[in-house]
C-alpha positions, 0 to 999 in steps of 0.5 A: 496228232502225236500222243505224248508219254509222261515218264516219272521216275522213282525214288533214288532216279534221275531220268536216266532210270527210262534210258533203256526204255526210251530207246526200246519205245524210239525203234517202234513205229509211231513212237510217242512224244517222250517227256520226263519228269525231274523229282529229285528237288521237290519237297512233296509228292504234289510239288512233283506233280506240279512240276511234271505237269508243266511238262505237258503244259504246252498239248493242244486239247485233245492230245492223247496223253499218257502218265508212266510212273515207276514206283514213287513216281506211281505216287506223283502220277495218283497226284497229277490225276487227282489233281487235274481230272479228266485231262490225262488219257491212259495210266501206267503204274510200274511196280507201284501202289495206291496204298498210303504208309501205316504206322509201321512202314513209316517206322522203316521209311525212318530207319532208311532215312537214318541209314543214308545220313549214318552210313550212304554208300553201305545203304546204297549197297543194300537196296541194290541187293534187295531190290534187283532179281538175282539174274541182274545182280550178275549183269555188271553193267546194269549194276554198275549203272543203278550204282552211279544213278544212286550216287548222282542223287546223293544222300539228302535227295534220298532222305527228301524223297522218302519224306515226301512219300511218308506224307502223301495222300490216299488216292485210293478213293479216287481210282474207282471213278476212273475210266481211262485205259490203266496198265499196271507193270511188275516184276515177279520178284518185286521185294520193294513193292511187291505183287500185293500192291499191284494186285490191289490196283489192278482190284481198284482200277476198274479198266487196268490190265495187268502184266508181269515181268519175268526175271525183274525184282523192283528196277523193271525200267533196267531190268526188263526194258524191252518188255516195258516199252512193248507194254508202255507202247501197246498202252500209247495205241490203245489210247491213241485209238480210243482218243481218235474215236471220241468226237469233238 
């Protein structure tokens, strides 16, 4: 039975934020069954959840499934977890966080809210600065493609996304009571969500391993995808193995 790999992308994502990591996971052997998530619409973190689940509406039981978010889709696969208890394999948490906004990381979420509606591209300039590690803002190509990503969301996706991750729930509780295999990705370098809130789900989930990228800021899935996929994929085995020797 094939295993399927749920990819959620982030804030400021279209699904072409797992482009490279596709194509790294399609040369592997026994590659999984790929689906991605669309979050650009949606008005709530569990309205994102909703509609990533109806991707995998169709698994027949036993399908070993796999959820990937990557930073706020992090958030919308904590969501689909609580959500749909016991019916997700394996998790994968890339430059994410369990932690919910505090009175003061709200009061940045709105100034970044003001800043695309005052002045985008500037702001889009910005978080490619802050969010990349210095070896990649040289790579022109990557760059250039997180550049027209972002232009492609547009600046009321951004501010709706932002909303959305101001208002999600506290999943935390949650985390402790799983028992399915988790992986948890970050760049070393990681400013937007930095190593802090990987090491607190790595504390929280008590089956998670931990792997650091080398060389990535926060965009991982652009930046270190080659090393992504070998982890997601090692990940989809892991599963696919554990799943095969549970019986009926």
């Amino acid at each position: 039975m094939k295993p399927v790999l749920l990819l959620i992308p982030g804030m400021f994502n279209t699904t072409a934020i797992w482009d490279r990591v596709v194509g790294a996971l399609n040369a592997f052997p026994g590659a999984p069954d790929i689906r991605i998530a669309d979050v650009l619409g949606q008005e709530t973190i569990a309205a994102m959840a909703d509609d990533a689940w109806r991707l995998v509406g169709d698994l027949s039981p036993g399908t070993p499934l796999v959820v990937c978010g990557f930073s706020m889709g992090g958030y919308v696969a904590l969501e689909l977890l609580a959500a749909h208890p016991g019916q997700v394999h394996a998790l994968a948490m890339v430059d994410s966080a369990a932690a919910v906004e505090t009175a003061e990381s709200t009061v940045v979420r709105e100034k970044t809210i003001a800043a695309l509606g005052r002045n985008f591209e500037r702001t889009v300039e910005g978080i490619i600065a802050f969010s990349l590690h210095p070896d990649s803002l040289q790579d022109t190509a990557l760059v250039d493609e997180m550049r027209a990503m972002m232009h492609s969301v547009g600046a009321q996706a951004a501010m709706r996304q932002t909303r959305a991750i101001i208002g999600r729930a506290d999943h935390r509780p949650l985390l402790a009571t799983l028992r399915l295999p988790a992986l948890i990705v970050c760049g070393r370098e990681d400013k937007v969500t930095p190593p802090t809130a990987s090491q607190e789900l790595l504390r929280l989930l008590p089956h998670a391993q931990m792997e650091w990228l080398e060389k990535a800021g926060h965009q991982t899935p652009l930046e270190q995808a080659p090393s992504l996929a070998r982890h997601l994929m090692q990940l989809v085995r892991r599963t696919t193995t554990t799943a095969l020797a549970v019986p009926d």
